[in-house]
Structures are given as structure tokens and as C-alpha cells.
N, C-alpha and C positions, 0 to 999 in steps of 0.2 A: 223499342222497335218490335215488330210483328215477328219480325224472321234472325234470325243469326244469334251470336253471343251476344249475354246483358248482364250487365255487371248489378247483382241486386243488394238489399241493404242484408249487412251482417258477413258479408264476403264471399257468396257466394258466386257461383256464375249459371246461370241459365241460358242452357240450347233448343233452338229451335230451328226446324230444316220444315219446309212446304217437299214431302216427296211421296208423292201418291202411288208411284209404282211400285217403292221398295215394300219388301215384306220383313225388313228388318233394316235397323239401322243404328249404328253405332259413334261415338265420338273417338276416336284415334286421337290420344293424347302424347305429344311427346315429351318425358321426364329425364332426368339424367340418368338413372338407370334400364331408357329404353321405352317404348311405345304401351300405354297401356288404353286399353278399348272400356268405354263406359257405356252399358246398354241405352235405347233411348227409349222411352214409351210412349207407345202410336196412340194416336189421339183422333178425333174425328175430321173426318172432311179433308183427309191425307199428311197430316202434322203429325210429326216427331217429335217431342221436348224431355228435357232432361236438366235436372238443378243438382249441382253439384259443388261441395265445396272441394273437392280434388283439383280444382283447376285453380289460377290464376293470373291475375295480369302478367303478357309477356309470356305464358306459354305458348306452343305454337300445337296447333291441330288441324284432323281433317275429320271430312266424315266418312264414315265405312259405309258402304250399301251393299246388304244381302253379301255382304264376309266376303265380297269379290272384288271392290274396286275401291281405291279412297280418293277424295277430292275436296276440295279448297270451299271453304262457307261461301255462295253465293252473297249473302250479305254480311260480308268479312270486312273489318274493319282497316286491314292493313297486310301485306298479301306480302312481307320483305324478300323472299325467294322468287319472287315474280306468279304468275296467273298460275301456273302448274306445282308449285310450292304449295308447301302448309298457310294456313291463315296464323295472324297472333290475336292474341288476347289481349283488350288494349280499355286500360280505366280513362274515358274523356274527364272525369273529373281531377285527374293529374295535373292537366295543363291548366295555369292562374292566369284566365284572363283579366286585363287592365281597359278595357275600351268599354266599360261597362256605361258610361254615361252619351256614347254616340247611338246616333238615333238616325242614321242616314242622311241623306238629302233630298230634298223635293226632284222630281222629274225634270223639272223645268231645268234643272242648273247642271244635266247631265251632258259632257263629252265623254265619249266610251274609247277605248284606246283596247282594242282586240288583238292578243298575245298567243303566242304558245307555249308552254313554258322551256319543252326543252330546246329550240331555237332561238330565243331571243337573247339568252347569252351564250357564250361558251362552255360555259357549267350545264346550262341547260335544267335548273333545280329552283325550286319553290326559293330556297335561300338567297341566289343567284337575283332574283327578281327582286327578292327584299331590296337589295342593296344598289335597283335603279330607282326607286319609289321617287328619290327628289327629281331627278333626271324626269318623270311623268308630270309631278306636281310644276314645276317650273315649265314645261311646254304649255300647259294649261289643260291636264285631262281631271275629269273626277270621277271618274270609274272606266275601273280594270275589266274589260270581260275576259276572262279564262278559257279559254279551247279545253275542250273535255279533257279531264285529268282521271277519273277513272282507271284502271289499273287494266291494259292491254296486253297480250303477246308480244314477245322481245324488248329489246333495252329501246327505241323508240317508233311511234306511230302517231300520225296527226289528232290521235284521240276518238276517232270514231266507230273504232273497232274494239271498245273496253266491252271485259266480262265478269267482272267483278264492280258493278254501279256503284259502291259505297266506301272502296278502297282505293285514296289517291294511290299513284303508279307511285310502286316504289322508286323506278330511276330519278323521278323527281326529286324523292324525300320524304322525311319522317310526317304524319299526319300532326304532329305537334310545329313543323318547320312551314306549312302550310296556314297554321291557325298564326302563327306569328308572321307571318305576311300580311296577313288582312286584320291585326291589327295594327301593325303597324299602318297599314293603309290607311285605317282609321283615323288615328294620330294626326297624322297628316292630310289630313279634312276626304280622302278619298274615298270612293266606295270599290267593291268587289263584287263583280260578278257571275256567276258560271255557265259555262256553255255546259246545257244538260242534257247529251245524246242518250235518252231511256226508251230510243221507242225501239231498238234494238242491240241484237248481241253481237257480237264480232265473232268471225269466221275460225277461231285457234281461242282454245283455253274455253269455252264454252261447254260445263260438264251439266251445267243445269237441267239441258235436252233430255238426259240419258237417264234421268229417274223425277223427272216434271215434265214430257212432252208438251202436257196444255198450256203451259206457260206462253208457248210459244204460237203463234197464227200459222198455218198450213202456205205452205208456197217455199220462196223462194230459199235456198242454204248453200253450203260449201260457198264461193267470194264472197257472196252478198249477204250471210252472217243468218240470225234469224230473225224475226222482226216479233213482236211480246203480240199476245192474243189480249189488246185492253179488254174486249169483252167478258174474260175470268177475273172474279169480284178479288180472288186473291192476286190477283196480278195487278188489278190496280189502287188497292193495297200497298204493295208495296215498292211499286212510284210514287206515290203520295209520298209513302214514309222517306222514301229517298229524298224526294224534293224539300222535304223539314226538317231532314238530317242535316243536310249541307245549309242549312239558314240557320238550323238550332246550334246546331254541334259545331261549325267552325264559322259563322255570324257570316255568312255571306249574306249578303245587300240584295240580290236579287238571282234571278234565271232564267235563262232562255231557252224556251222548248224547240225542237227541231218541227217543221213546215209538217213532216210527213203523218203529225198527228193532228193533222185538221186535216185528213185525206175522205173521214166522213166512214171509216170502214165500222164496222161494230163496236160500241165502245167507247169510243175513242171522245166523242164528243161529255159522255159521261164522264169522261175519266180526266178531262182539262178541266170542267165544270166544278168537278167535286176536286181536284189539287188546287185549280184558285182558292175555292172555300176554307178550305184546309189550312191554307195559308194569311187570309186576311182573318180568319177567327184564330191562327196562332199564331206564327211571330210577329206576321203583319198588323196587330190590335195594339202593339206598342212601338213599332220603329215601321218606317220606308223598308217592304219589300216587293220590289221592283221586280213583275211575271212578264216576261219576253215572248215573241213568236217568232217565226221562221216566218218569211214571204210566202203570203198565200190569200186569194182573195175572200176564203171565206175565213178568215182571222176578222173581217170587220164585225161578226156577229158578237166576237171576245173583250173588242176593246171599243165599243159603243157603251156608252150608257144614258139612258132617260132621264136621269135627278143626275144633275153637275155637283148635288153635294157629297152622293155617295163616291167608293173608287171602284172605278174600273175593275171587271175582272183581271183583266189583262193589260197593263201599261198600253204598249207600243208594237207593234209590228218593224221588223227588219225588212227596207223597201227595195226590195232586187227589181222593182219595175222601174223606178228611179234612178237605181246605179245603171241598167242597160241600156236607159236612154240618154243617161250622160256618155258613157262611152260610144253610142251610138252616134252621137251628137260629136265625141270629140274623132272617133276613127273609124266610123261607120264597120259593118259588114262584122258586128259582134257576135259572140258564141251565140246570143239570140235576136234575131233581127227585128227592128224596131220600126215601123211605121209610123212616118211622120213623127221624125222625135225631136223636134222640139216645141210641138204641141204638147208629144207625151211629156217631156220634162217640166213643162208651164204648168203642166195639168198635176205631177206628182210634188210640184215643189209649192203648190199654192194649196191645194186641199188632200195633201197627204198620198194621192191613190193616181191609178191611171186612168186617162179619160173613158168615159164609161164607168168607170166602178166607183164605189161608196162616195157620198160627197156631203154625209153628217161627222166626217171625225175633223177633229181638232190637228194640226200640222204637228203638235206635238205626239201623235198617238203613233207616229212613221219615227224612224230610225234610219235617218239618210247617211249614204256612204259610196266612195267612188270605188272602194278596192275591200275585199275582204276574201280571207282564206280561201273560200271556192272558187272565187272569182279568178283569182292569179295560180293556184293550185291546177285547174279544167283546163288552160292554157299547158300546150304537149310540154312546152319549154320553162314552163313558169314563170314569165316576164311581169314584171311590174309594172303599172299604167308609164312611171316616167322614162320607159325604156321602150313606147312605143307611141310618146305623145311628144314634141316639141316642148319647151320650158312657156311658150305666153301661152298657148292654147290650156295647156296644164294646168299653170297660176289662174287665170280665170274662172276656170273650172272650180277651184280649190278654195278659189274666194267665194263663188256661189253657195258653194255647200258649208262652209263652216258659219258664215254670217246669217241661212236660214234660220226659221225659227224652231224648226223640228232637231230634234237633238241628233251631233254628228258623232259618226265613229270613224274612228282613224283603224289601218291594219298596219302592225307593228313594224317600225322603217318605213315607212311611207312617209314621217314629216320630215327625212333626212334624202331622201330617195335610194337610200339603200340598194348598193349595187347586189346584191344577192338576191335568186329567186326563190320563191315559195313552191316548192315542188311536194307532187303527191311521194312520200314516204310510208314506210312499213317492215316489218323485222318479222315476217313469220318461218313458218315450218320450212324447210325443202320441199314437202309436198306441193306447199301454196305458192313456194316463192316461182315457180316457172309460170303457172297459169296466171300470176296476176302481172309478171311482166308482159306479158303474150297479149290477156287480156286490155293492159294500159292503151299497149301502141298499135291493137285493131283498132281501141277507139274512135283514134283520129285516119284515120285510113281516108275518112272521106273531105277530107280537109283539104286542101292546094298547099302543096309543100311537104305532104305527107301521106304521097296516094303510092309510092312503092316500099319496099323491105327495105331497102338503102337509105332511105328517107328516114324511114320511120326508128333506123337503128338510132339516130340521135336523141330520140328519148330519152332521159335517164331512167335510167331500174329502178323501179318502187325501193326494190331489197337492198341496192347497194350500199354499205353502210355512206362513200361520196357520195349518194344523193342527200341525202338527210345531212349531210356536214356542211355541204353546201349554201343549203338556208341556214345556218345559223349567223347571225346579224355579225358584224363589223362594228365596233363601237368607235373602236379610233378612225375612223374614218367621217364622224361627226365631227374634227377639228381642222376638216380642210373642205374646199373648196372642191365642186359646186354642196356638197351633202351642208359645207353649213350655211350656206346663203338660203336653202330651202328649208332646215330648222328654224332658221331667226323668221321668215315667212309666218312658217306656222304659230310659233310664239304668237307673234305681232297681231294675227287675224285673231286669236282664240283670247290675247288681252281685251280686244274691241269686244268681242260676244260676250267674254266676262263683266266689263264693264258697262257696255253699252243696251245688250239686248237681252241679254238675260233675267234680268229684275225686273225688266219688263213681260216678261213671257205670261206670268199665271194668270187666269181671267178671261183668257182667247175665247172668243166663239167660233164656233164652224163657220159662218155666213160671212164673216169680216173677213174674206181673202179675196180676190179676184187679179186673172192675168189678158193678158194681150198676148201680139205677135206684132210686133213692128215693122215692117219691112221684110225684106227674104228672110233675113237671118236674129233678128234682132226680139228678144224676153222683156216684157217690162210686168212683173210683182207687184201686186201693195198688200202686204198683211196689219190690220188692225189688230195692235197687238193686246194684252190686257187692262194697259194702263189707259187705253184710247190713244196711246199715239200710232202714227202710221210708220211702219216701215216699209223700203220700195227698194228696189232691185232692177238695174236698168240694166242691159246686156246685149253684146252683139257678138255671136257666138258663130260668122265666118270668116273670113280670109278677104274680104274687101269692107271699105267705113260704110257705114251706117250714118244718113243724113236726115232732113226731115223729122228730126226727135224733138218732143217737148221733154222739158226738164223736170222731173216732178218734184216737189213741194217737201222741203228740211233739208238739215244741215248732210253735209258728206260725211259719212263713216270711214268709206273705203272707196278708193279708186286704183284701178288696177286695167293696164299700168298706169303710174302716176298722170300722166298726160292724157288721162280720161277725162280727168275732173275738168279740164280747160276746155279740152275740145267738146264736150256736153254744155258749156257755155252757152257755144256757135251753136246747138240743135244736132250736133254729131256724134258717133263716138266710131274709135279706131276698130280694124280687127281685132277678133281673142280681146273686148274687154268689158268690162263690168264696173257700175257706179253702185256703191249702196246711200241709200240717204235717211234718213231720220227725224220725221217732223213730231214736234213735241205738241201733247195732248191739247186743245181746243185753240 
């Protein structure tokens, strides 16, 4: 790597700090007999480096700047006292990886299953997740996307406030308890994902600022953190290096960049460009690794490409125009208001995008999903879809999106429906903790139900340690009723797409989709898929039957509820339901 500790050949260790303002800079070493400071020597273009066999794996250090202040390696490999602690010195070639002959999976054969880690058990730790791995493989997922794990302020935060990019949080676990998760993953035919929040720094534990200001773009700080200046060639630098850390150094399968770096600001566009590249000329030249985007309409210029033989810069886009118009569709008057949406949904579930926008990508290039972290997080209460959707309107729904052909994500307890919400958490300062509670619940001030003080006291406290306890999942509660009539659900849908549609997927062209509107309320799909056979999608997505229907052409996959398939017979179909059918090639 460009910046931090590197363990070189002979045993040595070499430091490197990007700090242009210092005029001196030192390594704070701590030994058993006490702190000893090793000079560094300044280098051009504002670099500090230092080789030294004094150090070793497992000591812990900081760096001194100008003999006044010490702080933790920005790109520290392991941070065990938390963001305000010393860094450790940590040899990656310790840990014996076994998954040495996995090579990923194709695109096509991806269900994402979106986690946090330290809520989805009670543990709340990288180990804790190891040991649902079958519990994922038996639902039917094959890759894990990770919620930023990066190393944040306090013992826990939703991850989007890390300052340390290249040190999982210690509350999770040992960075070697992390690499044995996603081999295990492996093993078990899965892939790993990570949600990779780099386009900025979180609001506490941020000492970067204070001897690198350019690192950082001018505007916004204090709640809203700092946001990185892509436009300095060392800054994007070392997000690259970040992004081929976490694929080299602990084999993750792929990443997902956050939306706010296709914002088009300085930079920025350089700096996805040349991390793609980065990435398919190194780890991506021998295994699937899999570059993700954040919702955004200019992400189609990412994930187009001209020659079908080459790959994509960028896999897929995450479609929040999709999921808005499915909730739009299931409970109108959503956090963002959707016109005419179930045009819009026809429009995002047949050629990826919303009407109007791009209509050369592939269905697989979208990442369709009914509920994920922000979604149920931006809600004051953090209520999950089936705590504010009836069970048929829901199932339908649920059947649309898993049986598409665009790869689905699930957010973790949602195929159980999990009675716990997903609430905005965070563990900072005293300083921070009043203004972001203050800040949370003006947010919603203009909302209906939450336009007085009294109202708004129902909020939960970002800070409260019972907020963040709250989301952590119920597992025994998958063995009763209703949580497991809507597991076996999900099972049953995700064996169909395993067996049925997904072998079918690779070969898609853009042009082979096309939708209708039936009646008020009523979807009909056909996606030519790449085998040439057709798949179809027949839907009647109100609250009275749907008459006057043709039936279209192969056998039934899925009907929901069961007494669709009959009543589609007759030219009908009930309320809240959905056919899928499958006609095989010529």
C-alpha cells in the first residue's frame, strides 16, 4: 500500500503518513519498557516514511506530529482500542487462507442478502455471522453484502461514519475473524460483499483534517463528517488502494460504491474510472469481482458497455427508483412521491431504469430490492415494509421481485419479517450526542404525526445505547409463526429463481423486454431471456379483480395466491396477485 504500515521482506516494517502540513513527524512506538518515538524522513510532495526494524507485528503505534499531538495511522490496519487508540502492526501473511481455488460467481446467479454486522446477531461480530452462513445458504442467498465495517467512534454505528477505511471496527472482531467469514462463505458456494462508504469521513475520530486538510473538499463538517477532495491525485490514490485491499487482502467478491460519487464534482468521475480499472487489471483478471453503485441516473454511463464481450466497468446499479415505486404502489405517499407508479414499476422492472431514463442496459445491470438499510433507517420509527403492508399485498410484491430477472437483495429479517426495526444508531462524543438527537427529530418535523415536540419525543435517540439494541434480530422467533410461514415463502420463491430462471439469465439483450398496463391496476412483463425462452409476469396490483386478461404463453412458475393460476384461466386474476409463466425456447 501507498500509505500506513508494510511489512517488507527481511522483517522489517515501513512507515508511511501523506502529511503536508507537518514539519516534523514521528512514529510513537509502544514497547514494554515505555513509548519510544522513531524520526520519519520528509519526502516529497508531503510524505513522511520511515523503515525500521524496531517495530513489529503486533506492536501498537501512533504518529507524533510537530512533538505536539499523536494519532492513530489513517490507513491502519487494525485500530483494537477503538478510532482514538493506538493502531497495531498486523503481518496479512499470518493468516492461511484455504478458499484458494474459488473464483466467484457469475452475476447472473446473484441473490444479495444486506447485513449489518453488529445487529444481525446478539454478538453483533464478524464470528457471530460465521456461524449463520447455513441459515443464508438454505434460504437461498449467494452473496452477503456487508454494511460498512470500517472502524467508527464508539462500540456501535451503522457504519457510515468510519475514519479509519482500512481497519474493520474492532467491536466486530479480529481482522483475521473477518477473513475466516468469507472464507467460509466461500466454502459454502457464497460470495462477500462490501458496502464501501470512502467518499467520506465521519464526524469523531477524524484526525486526518488536522495535518492533511486537502484530503478533504471544502464545505460541509461537524454532523455531516468531511467528504474526501477526489480531485487530489493522492487521495484517489488511496481509495483505489482501499478498494484492492479489501479484495486482495481479505478476498472479498466485490463493492459497492456509495451514489454520492457520481455527483459529477471534481474528480470524482476520474477517480471510479481509474478504481474500475484497477480492479479488472488486478484481482478482477483471475476471479468475479463484482463493482457496485449507489442509485443514480448518471451510473448508466458505468455500467453500459458497447462490445457484450468485454466487462462492464461497473456490474449493476442499486435501483431506489424501483423500490419507490414498489412502495409507492404498495402504500402510496412514500418518503419520495412517485408518479404514476405503476407505469414507473413496469418501466424499472422491464428495462432496469425509470421511464424516461436509460433503456440500452441489460435488467441484470439494476439490483432490485423492496427494503434496504436507508429505506427502513429514514422512516422516524423504523418500521419495516411488513409492519405497514398487509400479508397478500406484501406476498405479491415479494413475488414480483424475487422471480425478476435483475438480481434481488434481501435486507437482513425481512424474509422472516422480523419484528424489530432498523433504526438510525450511533455512539459519539457528548459533544455530538445532543445535536444529532435534536438534529434526527427536526428532520421529520414536517411530516403528519410529527409536526409538534411531543410528537417528535417518540423518536428514538440516535445515542441511546436501547436504540441500537433494539435492531438487533430475534432468531428464535424464526421457529414460530407468522416469522416462519414467511421464511418458508422466501425459501420456496428463491428455489424457483435457482432452479428455474437463473440458468437462464446470461445472453439477455436490452431490446428483448417489453411491458403493458392492463386495466386500472393490472402489470403484464415478458422478458426474453438468454436462452430465447420467454418469461412473463402477469400482475394485478389493486384491491378489486382484474378481468378481461389474456393468458400469456408457458408453463406457471408461481402463482400467488394459489387461486391465481385458476382464476387466470377464466381471463382474470384476484386482488394483490401475480402469475409468473415460463415458455421454453422456439
Amino acid at each position: 500500500m501507498p500509505a500506513g504500515a508494510q511489512l517488507l521482506e527481511g522483517g522489517r516494517i515501513r512507515f508511511r503518513l501523506w502529511a503536508p502540513l507537518a514539519e516534523r513527524v514521528e512514529v510513537s512506538l509502544e514497547e514494554p519498557g515505555g513509548t519510544v518515538l522513531l524520526p520519519m524522513e520528509a519526502r516529497e510532495a508531503g510524505w513522511y516514511e520511515l523503515s525500521t526494524d524496531r517495530a513489529r507485528a503486533g506492536d501498537l503505534y501512533r504518529y507524533r506530529i510537530d512533538g505536539v499531538g499523536e494519532f492513530p495511522d489513517p490507513a491502519s490496519r487494525y485500530n483494537p482500542q477503538g478510532v482514538h487508540g493506538p493502531s497495531q502492526l498486523l503481518d496479512p501473511g499470518q493468516f492461511v487462507w484455504n478458499d484458494c481455488n474459488w473464483r466467484g460467481r457469475p452475476w447472473e446467479e446473484a441473490v444479495l442478502y444486506e447485513l449489518h454486522v453488529g445487529t444481525f446477531t446478539p454478538q453483533g461480530t464478524f464470528a457471530a455471522v460465521r456461524e449463520r452462513l447455513d441459515y443464508l445458504r438454505e434460504l437461498g442467498v449467494t452473496a452477503i453484502q456487508l454494511l460498512p465495517v470500517a472502524a467508527f467512534a464508539g462500540a456501535h454505528n451503522w457504519g457510515y461514519d468510519g475514519v479509519l477505511p482500512f481497519a474493520p471496527a474492532a467491536s466486530y472482531g479480529h481482522p483475521d475473524e473477518l477473513k475466516d467469514l468469507i472464507q467460509t462463505a466461500h466454502h459454502k458456494g457464497m460470495m462477500v460483499l462490501l458496502d464501501l462508504a470512502c467518499h467520506y469521513f465521519g464526524p469523531e475520530g477524524n484526525y486526518l483534517h488536522l495535518y492533511a486538510p486537502a484530503f478533504f473538499a471544502a464545505g460541509a463538517t461537524g454532523l455531516a463528517g468531511r467528504s474526501i477532495d477526489a480531485a487530489n491525485p493522492v487521495v484517489r490514490e488511496f481509495i483505489i488502494h482501499n478498494a484492492l485491499y479489501w479484495l486482495e487482502e481479505f478476498h472479498f467478491d466485490g463493492l459497492r460504491l456509495n451514489a454520492a460519487l457520481l455527483q459529477e464534482q471534481a474528480g470524482q468521475s476520474e477517480l471510479l474510472e481509474a478504481l474500475a480499472r484497477a480492479v479488472r487489471e488486478g484481482p478482477g483478471r483471475d476471479r468475479h469481482c463484482h463493482l457496485l453503485l449507489g442509485h443514480d441516473r448518471r451510473a448508466a454511463r458505468y455500467v453500459h458497455w458497447h462490445d457484450h464481450s468485454a466487462p462492464r466497468r461497473y456490474e449493476a446499479v442499486w435501483n431506489d427508483a424501483a423500490q419507490q415505486a414498489m412502495q409507492e404502489v404498495l402504500i402510496g405517499a412514500g418518503v419520495t412521491a412517485v408518479d404514476r407508479p405503476l407505469d414507473q414499476l413496469g418501466a424499472c422492472l422491464s428495462r432496469g431504469s425509470t421511464a424516461g431514463g436509460p433503456d440500452s442496459l441489460l435488467p441484470n445491470a439494476f439490483v432490485t430490492f423492496l427494503q434496504d438499510h436507508s429505506c427502513i433507517g429514514s422512516r422516524a420509527l423504523g418500521e419495516r415494509l411488513h409492519q405497514l403492508v398487509s400479508p397478500r399485498p406484501l406476498g405479491a410484491m415479494v413475488a414480483t421481485t424475487l422471480l425478476a430477472p435483475m438480481p434481488p437483495a434481501l435486507f437482513m429479517g425481512e424474509e422472516f419479517a422480523a419484528a424489530q426495526p432498523f433504526l438510525y444508531f450511533c455512539d459519539f462524543n457528548p459533544d455530538l450526542i445532543k445535536k444529532i438527537a435534536i438534529n434526527r427529530r427536526k428532520s421529520f418535523a414536517h411530516l403528519p404525526g410529527f409536526r409538534t415536540p411531543k410528537a417528535r419525543a417518540r423518536i428514538p435517540d440516535p445515542n441511546h445505547p436501547a436504540t441500537f439494541e433494539r435492531c438487533q434480530l430475534d432468531w428464535n422467533s424464526v421457529h414460530h409463526s407468522p416469522h416462519a410461514d414467511w421464511l418458508h415463502f422466501y425459501r420456496r420463491l428463491l428455489a424457483v429463481r435457482h432452479r428455474e430462471i437463473t440458468p437462464r439469465l446470461a445472453g439477455m439483450h436490452e431490446e428483448a423486454v417489453r411491458f403493458t398496463l392492463p386495466g386500472e391496476r393490472g402489470l403484464l412483463i415478458r422478458w426474453t431471456l438468454g436462452d430465447d425462452s420467454m418469461l412473463s409476469l402477469l400482475g394485478n396490483y389493486g384491491d378489486l379483480p382484474l378481468a378481461g386478461l389474456h393468458r400469456p404463453e408457458g408453463v406457471v412458475l408461481w402463482a400467488e395466491p394459489g387461486e391465481a393460476e385458476h382464476a387466470l384461466k377464466q381471463g382474470q386474476l384476484p386482488p394483490w396477485s401475480v402469475v409468473w409463466l415460463l415458455r421454453a425456447a422456439g
